[in-house]
C-alpha positions in Angstrom: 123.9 -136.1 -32.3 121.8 -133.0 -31.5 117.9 -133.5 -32.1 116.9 -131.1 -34.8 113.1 -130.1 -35.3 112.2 -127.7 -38.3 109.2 -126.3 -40.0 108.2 -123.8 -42.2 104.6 -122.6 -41.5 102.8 -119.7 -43.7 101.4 -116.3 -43.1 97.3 -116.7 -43.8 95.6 -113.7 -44.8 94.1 -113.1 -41.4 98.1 -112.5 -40.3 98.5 -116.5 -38.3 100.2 -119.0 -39.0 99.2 -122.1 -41.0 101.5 -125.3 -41.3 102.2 -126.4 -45.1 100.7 -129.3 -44.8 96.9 -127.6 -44.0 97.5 -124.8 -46.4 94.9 -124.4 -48.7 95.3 -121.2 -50.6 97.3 -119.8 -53.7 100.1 -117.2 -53.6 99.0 -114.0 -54.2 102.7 -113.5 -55.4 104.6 -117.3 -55.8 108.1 -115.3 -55.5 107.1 -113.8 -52.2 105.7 -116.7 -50.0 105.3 -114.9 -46.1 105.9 -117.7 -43.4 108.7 -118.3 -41.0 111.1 -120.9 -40.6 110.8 -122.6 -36.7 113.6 -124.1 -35.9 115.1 -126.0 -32.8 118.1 -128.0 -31.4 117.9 -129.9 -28.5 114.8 -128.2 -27.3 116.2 -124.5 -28.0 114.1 -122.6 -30.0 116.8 -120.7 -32.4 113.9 -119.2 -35.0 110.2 -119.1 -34.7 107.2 -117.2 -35.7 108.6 -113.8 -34.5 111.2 -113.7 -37.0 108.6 -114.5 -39.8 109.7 -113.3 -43.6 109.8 -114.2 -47.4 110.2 -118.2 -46.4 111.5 -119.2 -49.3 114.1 -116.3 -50.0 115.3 -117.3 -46.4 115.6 -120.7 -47.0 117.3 -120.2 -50.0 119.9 -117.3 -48.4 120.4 -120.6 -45.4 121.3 -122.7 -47.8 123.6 -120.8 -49.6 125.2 -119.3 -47.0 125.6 -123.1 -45.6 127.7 -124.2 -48.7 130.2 -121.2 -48.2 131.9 -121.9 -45.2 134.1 -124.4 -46.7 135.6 -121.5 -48.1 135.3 -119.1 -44.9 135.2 -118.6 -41.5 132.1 -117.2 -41.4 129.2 -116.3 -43.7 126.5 -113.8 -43.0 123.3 -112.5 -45.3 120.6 -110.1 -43.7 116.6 -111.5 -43.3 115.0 -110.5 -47.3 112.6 -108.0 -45.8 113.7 -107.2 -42.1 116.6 -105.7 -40.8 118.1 -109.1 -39.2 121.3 -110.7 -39.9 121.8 -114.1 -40.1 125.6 -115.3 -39.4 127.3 -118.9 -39.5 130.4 -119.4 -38.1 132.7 -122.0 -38.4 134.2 -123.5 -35.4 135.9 -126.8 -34.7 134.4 -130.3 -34.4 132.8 -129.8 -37.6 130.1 -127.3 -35.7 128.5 -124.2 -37.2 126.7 -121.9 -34.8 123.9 -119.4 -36.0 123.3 -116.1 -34.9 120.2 -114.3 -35.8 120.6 -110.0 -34.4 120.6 -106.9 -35.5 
């Protein structure tokens, strides 16, 4: 089984990162949290910082679009306020590689 390690740190106000855990502050706007999702498998950094957004629109579009390829070979949806696509495709094994491009 692949090693998985995820978090989901947020944008302070001076522009850095802050894990969830040490964050102190409000939301200026609760339906537009800024953070990233940093995600790795087996040591390979898939997301991190650099492809920071509205964290919880992403996480919601992931797990959406990780519910739909029951029904399809692949799934796609585009970052909420960048111009990056996110793709799942279904392969065999039960596997489901991600793409993040342009």
């Amino acid at each position: 089984m692949p090693e998985t390690s995820a978090a989901d740190p947020l944008r302070s106000a001076d522009g850095g990162f802050v894990p969830v855990s040490a964050w102190s502050g409000g939301f200026a706007d609760p339906d537009r949290i800024d953070g990233a999702i940093v995600l790795s498998v087996d040591g390979q950094v898939f997301l991190d910082e650099d492809y920071g957004d509205l964290v919880d629109r992403l996480w919601a579009y992931i797990l959406t679009m990780l519910e739909e390829p029951g029904e399809k070979d692949s799934v796609e949806a585009f970052f909420p306020g960048r111009p990056l696509r996110l793709a799942f495709r279904r392969v065999g094994g039960g596997r489901l590689p991600a793409s993040v491009g342009r």
